[in-house]
C-alpha positions in Angstrom: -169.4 -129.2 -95.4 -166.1 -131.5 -95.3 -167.7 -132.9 -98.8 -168.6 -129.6 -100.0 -164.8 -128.2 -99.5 -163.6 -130.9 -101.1 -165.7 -130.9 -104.5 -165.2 -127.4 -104.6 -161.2 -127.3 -104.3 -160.7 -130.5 -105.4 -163.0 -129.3 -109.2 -165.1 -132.7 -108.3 -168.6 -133.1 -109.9 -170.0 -135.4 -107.8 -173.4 -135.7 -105.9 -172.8 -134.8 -102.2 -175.7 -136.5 -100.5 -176.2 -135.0 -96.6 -177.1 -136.9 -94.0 -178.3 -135.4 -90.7 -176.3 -137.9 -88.6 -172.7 -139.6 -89.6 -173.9 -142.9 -88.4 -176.4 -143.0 -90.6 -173.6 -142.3 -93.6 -171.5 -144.8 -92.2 -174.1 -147.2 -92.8 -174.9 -146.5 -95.7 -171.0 -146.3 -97.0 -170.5 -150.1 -95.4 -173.8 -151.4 -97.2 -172.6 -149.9 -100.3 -175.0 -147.3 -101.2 -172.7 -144.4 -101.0 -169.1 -144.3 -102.8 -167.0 -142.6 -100.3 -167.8 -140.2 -96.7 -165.7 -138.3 -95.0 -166.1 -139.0 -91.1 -163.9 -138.2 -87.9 -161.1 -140.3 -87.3 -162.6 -142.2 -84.8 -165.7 -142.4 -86.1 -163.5 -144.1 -89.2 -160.5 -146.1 -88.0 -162.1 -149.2 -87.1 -164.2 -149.3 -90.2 -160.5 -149.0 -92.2 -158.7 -151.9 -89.8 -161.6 -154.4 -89.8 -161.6 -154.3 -93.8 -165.0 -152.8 -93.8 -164.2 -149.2 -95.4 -161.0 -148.5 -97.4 -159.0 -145.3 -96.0 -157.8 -143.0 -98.9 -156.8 -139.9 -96.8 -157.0 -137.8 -94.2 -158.3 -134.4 -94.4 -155.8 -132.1 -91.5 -152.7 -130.5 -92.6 -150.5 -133.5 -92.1 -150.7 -137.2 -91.7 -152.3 -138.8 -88.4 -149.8 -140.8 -86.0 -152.5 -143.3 -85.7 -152.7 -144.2 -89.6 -149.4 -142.5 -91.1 -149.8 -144.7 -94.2 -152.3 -142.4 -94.7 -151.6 -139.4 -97.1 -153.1 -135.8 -96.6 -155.8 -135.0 -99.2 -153.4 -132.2 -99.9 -150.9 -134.5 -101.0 -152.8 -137.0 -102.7 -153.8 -133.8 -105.2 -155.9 -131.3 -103.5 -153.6 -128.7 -102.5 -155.3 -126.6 -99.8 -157.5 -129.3 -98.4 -157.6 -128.6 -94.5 -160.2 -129.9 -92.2 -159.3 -131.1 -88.7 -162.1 -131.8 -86.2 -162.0 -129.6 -83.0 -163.5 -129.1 -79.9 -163.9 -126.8 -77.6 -165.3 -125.1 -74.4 -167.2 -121.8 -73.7 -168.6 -120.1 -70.9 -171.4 -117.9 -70.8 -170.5 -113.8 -72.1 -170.5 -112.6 -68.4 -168.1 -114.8 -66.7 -165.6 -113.3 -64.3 -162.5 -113.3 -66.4 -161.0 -114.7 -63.3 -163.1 -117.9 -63.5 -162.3 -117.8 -67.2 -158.7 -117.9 -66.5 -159.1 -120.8 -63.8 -161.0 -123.1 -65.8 -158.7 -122.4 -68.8 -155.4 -123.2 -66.2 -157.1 -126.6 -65.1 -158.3 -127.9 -69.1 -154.8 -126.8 -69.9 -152.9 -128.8 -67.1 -155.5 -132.0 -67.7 -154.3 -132.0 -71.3 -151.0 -132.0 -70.5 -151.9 -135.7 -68.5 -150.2 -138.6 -69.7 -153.4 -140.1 -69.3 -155.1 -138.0 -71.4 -152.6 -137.9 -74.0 -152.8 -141.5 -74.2 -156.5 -141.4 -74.9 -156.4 -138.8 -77.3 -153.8 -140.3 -79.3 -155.5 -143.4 -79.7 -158.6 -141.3 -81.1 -156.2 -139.8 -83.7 -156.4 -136.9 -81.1 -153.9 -134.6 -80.5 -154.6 -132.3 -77.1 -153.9 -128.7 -77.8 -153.8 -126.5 -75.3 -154.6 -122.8 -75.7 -155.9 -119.4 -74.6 -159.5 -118.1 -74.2 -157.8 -115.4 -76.8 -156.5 -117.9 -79.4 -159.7 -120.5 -79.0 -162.0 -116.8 -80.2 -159.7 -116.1 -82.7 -159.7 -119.9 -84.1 -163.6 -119.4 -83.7 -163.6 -116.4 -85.5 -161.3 -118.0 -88.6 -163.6 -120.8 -88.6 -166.4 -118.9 -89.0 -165.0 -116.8 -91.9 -163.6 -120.2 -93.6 -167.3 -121.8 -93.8 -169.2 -119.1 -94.3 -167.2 -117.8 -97.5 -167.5 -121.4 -98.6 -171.3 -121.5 -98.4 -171.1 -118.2 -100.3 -168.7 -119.3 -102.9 -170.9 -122.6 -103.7 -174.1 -121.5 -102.9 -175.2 -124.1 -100.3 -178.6 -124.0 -98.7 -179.9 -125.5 -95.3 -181.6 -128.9 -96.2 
């Protein structure tokens, strides 16, 4: 999807060749069969800082602490590039808002460790706490991002 996005704002005619699992990419870009990946920061980093992989940018809406040298795709010349890994946790439908609430208090405050903070930011992480509101309403706007670009490029399951 990442390469899809690109290509398609980016006006690229290149082959996008999917892999089921990044590893399996990341081989293949260090052995030299593919010309470029995009891959999660950490999945990345140690590729770019042992000399193994060159890092061209990164694909969130501004450059990473951990490799600032780094320019945004945006601002190397594709304006509206915007891909930032997430993650996230859900319950099932019927649990007690109260439990909800609790478990959202306790991520929140374990984000807001130093210890956690230091771990993250050494991913290229950056904790963010939020609501069980706000994390649907990302959801939601995630959703309606991908979906309208499998409709404007006409991608297929593989």
């Amino acid at each position: 999807m990442a390469m899809e996005l690109l290509k398609s704002l980016g006006g690229l005619d290149i082959k996008h060749v999917p892999y089921r699992a990044g590893n399996a990419a990341v081989n293949d870009l260090v052995g030299g069969h593919l010309d470029m990946f995009v891959g999660s920061l950490p999945q990345m980093i140690e590729l770019v800082r042992s000399g193994s992989a060159i890092g061209i940018a990164v694909t969130g809406s501004r450059r990473s602490d951990t490799v600032a040298e780094l320019p945004t795709l945006a601002e190397t010349g594709v304006p509206g590039y915007e891909l930032e890994q997430w993650w996230g946790i859900v319950a099932p439908v019927r649990t007690p808002h109260d439990i909800v609430d609790k478990l959202n208090a306790e991520l929140n405050r374990i984000l807001a460790t130093p210890e956690i903070k230091s771990f993250m930011a050494r991913e290229g992480a950056d904790p963010t706490p939020s609501t069980p509101e706000a994390f649907a309403r990302h959801l939601s706007a995630e959703l309606q991002r991908w979906t309208a670009l499998v409709d404007r490029t006409g991608l297929k399951v593989q």
